[in-house]
Each structure stands twice: as C-alpha cells, then as structure tokens.
C-alpha positions as CSV (number, residue, x, y, z in Angstrom):
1,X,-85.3,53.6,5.9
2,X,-82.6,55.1,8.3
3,X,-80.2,56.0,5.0
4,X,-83.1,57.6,3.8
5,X,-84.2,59.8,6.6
6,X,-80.3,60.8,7.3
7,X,-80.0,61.7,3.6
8,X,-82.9,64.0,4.0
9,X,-81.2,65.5,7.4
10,X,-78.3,66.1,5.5
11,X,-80.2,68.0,2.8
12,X,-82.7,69.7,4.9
13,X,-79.0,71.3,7.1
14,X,-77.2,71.9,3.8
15,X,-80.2,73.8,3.1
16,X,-80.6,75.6,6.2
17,X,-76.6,76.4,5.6
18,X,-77.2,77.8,2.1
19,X,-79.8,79.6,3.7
20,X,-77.8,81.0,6.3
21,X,-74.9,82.2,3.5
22,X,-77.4,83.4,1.1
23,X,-78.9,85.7,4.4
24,X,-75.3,86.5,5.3
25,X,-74.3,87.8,1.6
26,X,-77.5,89.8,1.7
27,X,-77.1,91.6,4.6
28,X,-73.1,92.5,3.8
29,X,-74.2,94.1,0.8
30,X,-76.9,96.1,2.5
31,X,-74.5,97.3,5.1
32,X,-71.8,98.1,2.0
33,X,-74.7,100.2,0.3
34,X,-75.5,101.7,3.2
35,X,-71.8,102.6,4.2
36,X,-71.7,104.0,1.0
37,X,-74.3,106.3,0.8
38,X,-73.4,107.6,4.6
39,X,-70.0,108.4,3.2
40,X,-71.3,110.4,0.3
41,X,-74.2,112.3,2.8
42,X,-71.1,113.0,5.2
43,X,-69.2,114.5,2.4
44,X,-72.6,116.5,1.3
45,X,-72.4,118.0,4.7
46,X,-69.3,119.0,4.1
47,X,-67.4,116.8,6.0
48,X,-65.2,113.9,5.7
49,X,-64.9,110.4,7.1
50,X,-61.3,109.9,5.8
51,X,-59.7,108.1,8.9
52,X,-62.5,106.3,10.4
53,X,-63.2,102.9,10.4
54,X,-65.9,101.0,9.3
55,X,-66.5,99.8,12.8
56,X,-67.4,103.5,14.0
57,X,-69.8,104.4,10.7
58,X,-71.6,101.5,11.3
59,X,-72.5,102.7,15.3
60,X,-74.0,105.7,13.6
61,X,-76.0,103.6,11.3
62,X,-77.0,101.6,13.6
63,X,-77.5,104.5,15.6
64,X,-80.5,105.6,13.3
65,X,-81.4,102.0,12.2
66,X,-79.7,101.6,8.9
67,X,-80.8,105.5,7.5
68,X,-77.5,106.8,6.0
69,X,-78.8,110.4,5.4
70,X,-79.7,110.5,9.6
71,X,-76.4,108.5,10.5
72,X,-74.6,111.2,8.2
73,X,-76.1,113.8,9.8
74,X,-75.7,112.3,13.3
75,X,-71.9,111.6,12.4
76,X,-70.8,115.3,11.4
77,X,-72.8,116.3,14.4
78,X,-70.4,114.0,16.5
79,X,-67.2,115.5,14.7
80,X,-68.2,119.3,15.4
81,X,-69.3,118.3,19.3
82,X,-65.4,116.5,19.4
83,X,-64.2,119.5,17.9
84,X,-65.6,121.8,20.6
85,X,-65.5,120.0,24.2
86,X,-62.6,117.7,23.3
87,X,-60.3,119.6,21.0
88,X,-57.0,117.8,22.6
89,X,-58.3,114.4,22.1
90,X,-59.0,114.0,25.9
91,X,-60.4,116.0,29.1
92,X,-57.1,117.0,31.4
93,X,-58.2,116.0,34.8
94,X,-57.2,119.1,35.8
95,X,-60.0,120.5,34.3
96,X,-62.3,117.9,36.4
97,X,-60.7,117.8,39.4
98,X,-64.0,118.7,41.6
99,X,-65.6,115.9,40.0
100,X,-62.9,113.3,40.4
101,X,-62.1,114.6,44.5
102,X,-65.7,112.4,45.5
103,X,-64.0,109.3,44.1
104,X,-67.8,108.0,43.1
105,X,-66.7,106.4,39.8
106,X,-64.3,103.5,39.4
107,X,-63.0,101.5,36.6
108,X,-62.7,97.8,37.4
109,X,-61.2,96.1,34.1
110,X,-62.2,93.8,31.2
111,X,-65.8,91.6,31.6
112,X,-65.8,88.0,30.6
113,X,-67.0,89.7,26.8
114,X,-63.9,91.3,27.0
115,X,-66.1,94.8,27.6
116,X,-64.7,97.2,30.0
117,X,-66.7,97.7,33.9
118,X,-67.7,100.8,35.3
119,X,-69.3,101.2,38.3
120,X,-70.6,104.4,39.8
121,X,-71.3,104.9,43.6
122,X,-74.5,107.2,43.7
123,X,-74.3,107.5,47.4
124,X,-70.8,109.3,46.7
125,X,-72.8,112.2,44.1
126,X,-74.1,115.4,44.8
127,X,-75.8,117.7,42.2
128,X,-73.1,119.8,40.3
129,X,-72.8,123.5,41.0
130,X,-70.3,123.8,37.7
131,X,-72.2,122.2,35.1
132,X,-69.5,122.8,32.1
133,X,-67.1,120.7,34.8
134,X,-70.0,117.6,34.6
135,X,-70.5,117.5,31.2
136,X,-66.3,117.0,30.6
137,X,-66.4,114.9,33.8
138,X,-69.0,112.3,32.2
139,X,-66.5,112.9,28.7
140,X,-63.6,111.9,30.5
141,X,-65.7,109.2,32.2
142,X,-66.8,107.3,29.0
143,X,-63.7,108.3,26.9
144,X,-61.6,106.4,29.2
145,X,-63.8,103.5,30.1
146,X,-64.1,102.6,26.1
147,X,-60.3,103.1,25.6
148,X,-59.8,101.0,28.6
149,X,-60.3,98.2,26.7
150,X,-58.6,99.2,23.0
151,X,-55.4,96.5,22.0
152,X,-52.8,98.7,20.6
153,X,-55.5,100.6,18.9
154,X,-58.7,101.8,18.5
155,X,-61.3,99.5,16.4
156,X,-64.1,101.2,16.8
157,X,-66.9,99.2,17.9
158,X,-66.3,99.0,21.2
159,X,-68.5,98.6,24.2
160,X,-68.8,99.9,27.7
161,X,-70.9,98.3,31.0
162,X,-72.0,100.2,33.8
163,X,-73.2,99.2,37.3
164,X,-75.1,101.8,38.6
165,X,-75.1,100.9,42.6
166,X,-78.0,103.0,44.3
167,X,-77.0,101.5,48.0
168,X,-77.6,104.0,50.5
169,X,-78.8,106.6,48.0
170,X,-80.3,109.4,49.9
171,X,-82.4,112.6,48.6
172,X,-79.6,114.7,48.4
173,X,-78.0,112.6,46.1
174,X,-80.9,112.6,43.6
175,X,-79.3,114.4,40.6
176,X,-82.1,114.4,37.8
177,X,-80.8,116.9,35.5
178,X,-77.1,115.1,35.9
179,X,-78.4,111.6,35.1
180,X,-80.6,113.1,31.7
181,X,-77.2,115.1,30.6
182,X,-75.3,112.0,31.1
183,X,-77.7,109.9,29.2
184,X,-77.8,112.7,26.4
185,X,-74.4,113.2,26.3
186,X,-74.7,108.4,25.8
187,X,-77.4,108.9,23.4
188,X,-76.1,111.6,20.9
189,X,-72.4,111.1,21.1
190,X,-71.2,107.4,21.9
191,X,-73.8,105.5,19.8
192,X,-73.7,102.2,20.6
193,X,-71.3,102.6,23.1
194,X,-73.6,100.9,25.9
195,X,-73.4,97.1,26.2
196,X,-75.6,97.2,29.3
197,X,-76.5,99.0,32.2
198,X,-77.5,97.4,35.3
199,X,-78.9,99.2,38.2
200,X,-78.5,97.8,41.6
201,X,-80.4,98.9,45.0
202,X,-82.7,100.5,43.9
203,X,-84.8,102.5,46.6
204,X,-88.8,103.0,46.8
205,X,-88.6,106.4,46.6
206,X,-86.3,106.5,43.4
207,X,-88.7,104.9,41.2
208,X,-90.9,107.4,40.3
209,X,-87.6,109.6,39.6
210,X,-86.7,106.7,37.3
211,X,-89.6,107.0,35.6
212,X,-89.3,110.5,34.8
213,X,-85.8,110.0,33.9
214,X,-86.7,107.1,31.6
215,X,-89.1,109.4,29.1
216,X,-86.0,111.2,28.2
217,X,-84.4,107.7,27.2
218,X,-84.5,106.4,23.6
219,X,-85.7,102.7,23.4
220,X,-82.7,101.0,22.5
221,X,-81.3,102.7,25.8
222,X,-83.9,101.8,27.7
223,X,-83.1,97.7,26.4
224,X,-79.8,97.7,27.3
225,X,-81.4,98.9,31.0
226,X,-81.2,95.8,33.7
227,X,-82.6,97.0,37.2
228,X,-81.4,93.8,39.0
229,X,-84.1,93.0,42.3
230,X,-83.9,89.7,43.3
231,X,-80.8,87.4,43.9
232,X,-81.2,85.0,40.2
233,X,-80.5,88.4,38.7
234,X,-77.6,88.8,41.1
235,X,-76.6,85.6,40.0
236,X,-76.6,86.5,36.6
237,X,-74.5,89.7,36.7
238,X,-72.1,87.8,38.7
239,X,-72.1,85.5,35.8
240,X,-71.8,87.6,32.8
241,X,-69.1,89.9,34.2
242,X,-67.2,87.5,35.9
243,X,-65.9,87.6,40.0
244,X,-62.5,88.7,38.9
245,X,-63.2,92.4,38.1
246,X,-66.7,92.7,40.0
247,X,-65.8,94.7,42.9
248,X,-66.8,92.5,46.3
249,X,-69.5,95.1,47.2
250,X,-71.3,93.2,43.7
251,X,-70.5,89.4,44.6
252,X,-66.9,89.5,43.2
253,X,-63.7,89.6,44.0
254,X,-61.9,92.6,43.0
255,X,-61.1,95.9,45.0
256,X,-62.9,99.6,43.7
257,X,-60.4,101.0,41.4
258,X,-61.2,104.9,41.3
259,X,-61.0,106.0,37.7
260,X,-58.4,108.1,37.9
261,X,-56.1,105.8,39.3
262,X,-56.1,103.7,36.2
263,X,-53.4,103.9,33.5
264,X,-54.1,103.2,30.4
265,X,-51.4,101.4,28.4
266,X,-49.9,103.3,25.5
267,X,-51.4,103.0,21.8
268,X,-49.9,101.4,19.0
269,X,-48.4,104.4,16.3
C-alpha cells in the first residue's frame, strides 16, 4: 500500500514538474515573439534598439502588458525624451543645485533584494518656482538611485524603492503638481523601475490630497503603493529592507545619506 501511494506521489510531482517546464517553454517563446515583433515596430518607427538589452525591452513590454506595437511606441518615445532632457547621459548638479541645497532626498544603499533605498523627507520640500529645475532634479534623482545599484554595468532590469516619510508634513509643503510630474515623469519614462513605494506618516489632512493625486496614477503604480499605518507594517518594512541601510528615523540603523553625497563607483568599459 505505502509503495503504491509513494509511486503515485512521485508521478503526480513528475507531473506537476513537466507541467511547470512545459509552462516555462511556453511563456519564453511568447516573450521571444513578442521581443521580436517590438524590435521590428521600433525599427518601423524609425528607430533602432541596437545596444539595448533584453532586460530594458522587456520593461516596455511589460510596460504595456505584453503589446509590442504600444511598447514600441512607448520605447522610441523614451529614446527622443533621453535625447532632449538628458543628452549627456546624466543631469550636472549644477544645473540642480536649488533643488539639492534642501538636502530632502537621500540615498541609503542596497535592500536585502539587493534593490537600491531612497527616502525622501517631505517636511524638507517646498513647491518649485523653476519647474524645468524639478523635472531634471527628479531625472537626476531616479537616474542615480537605479545606477546606485548597477555591478560593473548596466543590466537593465533594475529596480528602485522609495520611502516616502510624511513626518511633520505641513501645508506648505503640499506640492501636488510636483508629486503628479514626478509620478509622470515614473510612469512614462522608467517603466518598471518601481519595486515599491511605501509611504510613512501619513497626516489626516493629506489624504484627500492623496486621493486626488492617486487618479493620475496608473494601476500597477498604485500596487506597488504601501501606505504603512500601524506597527506590523513597520515591522514589515523593517524586514524587507533590512536595519542596515534603513535610516534610524525608519527602525534601522543607518545614518541619512543626502544624495548628492553618494559616489557612485565607476562602470565597467
């Protein structure tokens, strides 16, 4: 009896393996096709995506959930927007310094996932008067969080998580048309960027201006949203990004870092 039920175990997992394969194979070739036809849409557009990595085409496909022709579109979008705002490869931070002087953004190392921290101070924001100076200050801001974490090089799939600490936010630091140009600028540029975004302290009078902020969010933004309000939640940030680069304000154990003052190591040639 027991050799006979264990035989069936066996064949019922070496089933659930085959399974698992045959699912695997299926999906590989779907995401080849797909790559495929994205490359050929791209070069419709008149573009090219000589240079880039698998890793980055498939963000843009994922992007617009598997439709090569939108991910194509999306894609030469991205190149012409990189072209114009960062035609260097990166935003000088002399261009920024106005932005950088409030020290409200810091850059705090590698998560447990190996996904790079950054934590902005809303207390520390006011509402932009230079709005050209914003939009290449929350450039620079992502563009050096992502890199933050490449090894020698750039692969392409590469995540970023943000704590977003609301502590002692008053009304004079509400910046609604900053917050929906920095989620734009997320959305329609660094797809798939976002690993998570947890929001911490967040004050009665800020949720309705959440809410407004949230309709200009697309849904898979608004999954990757955490607003953290009771301590098991706590517990689980502390958990998932690890005491060692969560600054002590957060439940860890590591200093602020302002963004600026991190150097990035050199990339491989």
């Amino acid at each position: 009896m027991f050799i006979v039920v264990l035989h069936f175990v066996n064949a019922k997992s070496e089933a659930w393996t085959i399974l698992l394969i045959a699912e695997s194979t299926v999906m590989e070739k779907s995401q080849e096709l797909a790559l495929t036809q994205m490359r050929k849409s791209v070069q419709k557009l008149g573009s090219s995506t000589e240079k880039i990595g698998e890793p980055t085409l498939m963000r843009f496909l994922i992007a617009r959930s598997m439709d090569a022709d939108k991910a194509a579109k999306m894609f030469v979008k991205w190149q012409e927007w990189r072209a114009t705002w960062v035609p260097n490869g990166f935003v000088p931070e002399s261009e920024i310094g106005e932005e950088l002087a409030a020290r409200k953004i810091f850059l705090q190392g590698l998560s447990r996932s190996g996904q790079p921290l950054m934590v902005a101070m809303a207390s520390k924001h006011f509402p932009s008067k230079d709005q050209l100076q914003f939009k290449k200050f929350v450039i620079y801001l992502l563009d050096k969080s992502i890199a933050s974490s490449f090894k020698g090089r750039e692969i392409g799939n590469e995540k970023v998580i943000v704590i977003l600490d609301l502590q002692n936010l008053s009304y004079k630091n509400v910046d609604v048309r900053g917050f929906i140009t920095g989620f734009q600028c997320l959305q329609d540029y660094y797809p798939e960027r976002l690993a998570k975004l947890f929001i911490l302290n967040m004050p009665r009078f800020f949720v309705s201006v959440w809410r407004m902020i949230s309709r200009f969010l697309e849904k898979a933004t608004l999954e990757k949203i955490v607003i953290v309000s009771n301590e098991d939640e706590r517990e689980d940030l502390v958990k998932e990004i690890g005491c060692e680069v969560l600054p002590e304000e957060h439940g860890g154990k590591a200093k602020l870092v302002p963004i600026q003052d991190v150097v990035l190591p050199p990339l491989d040639n």
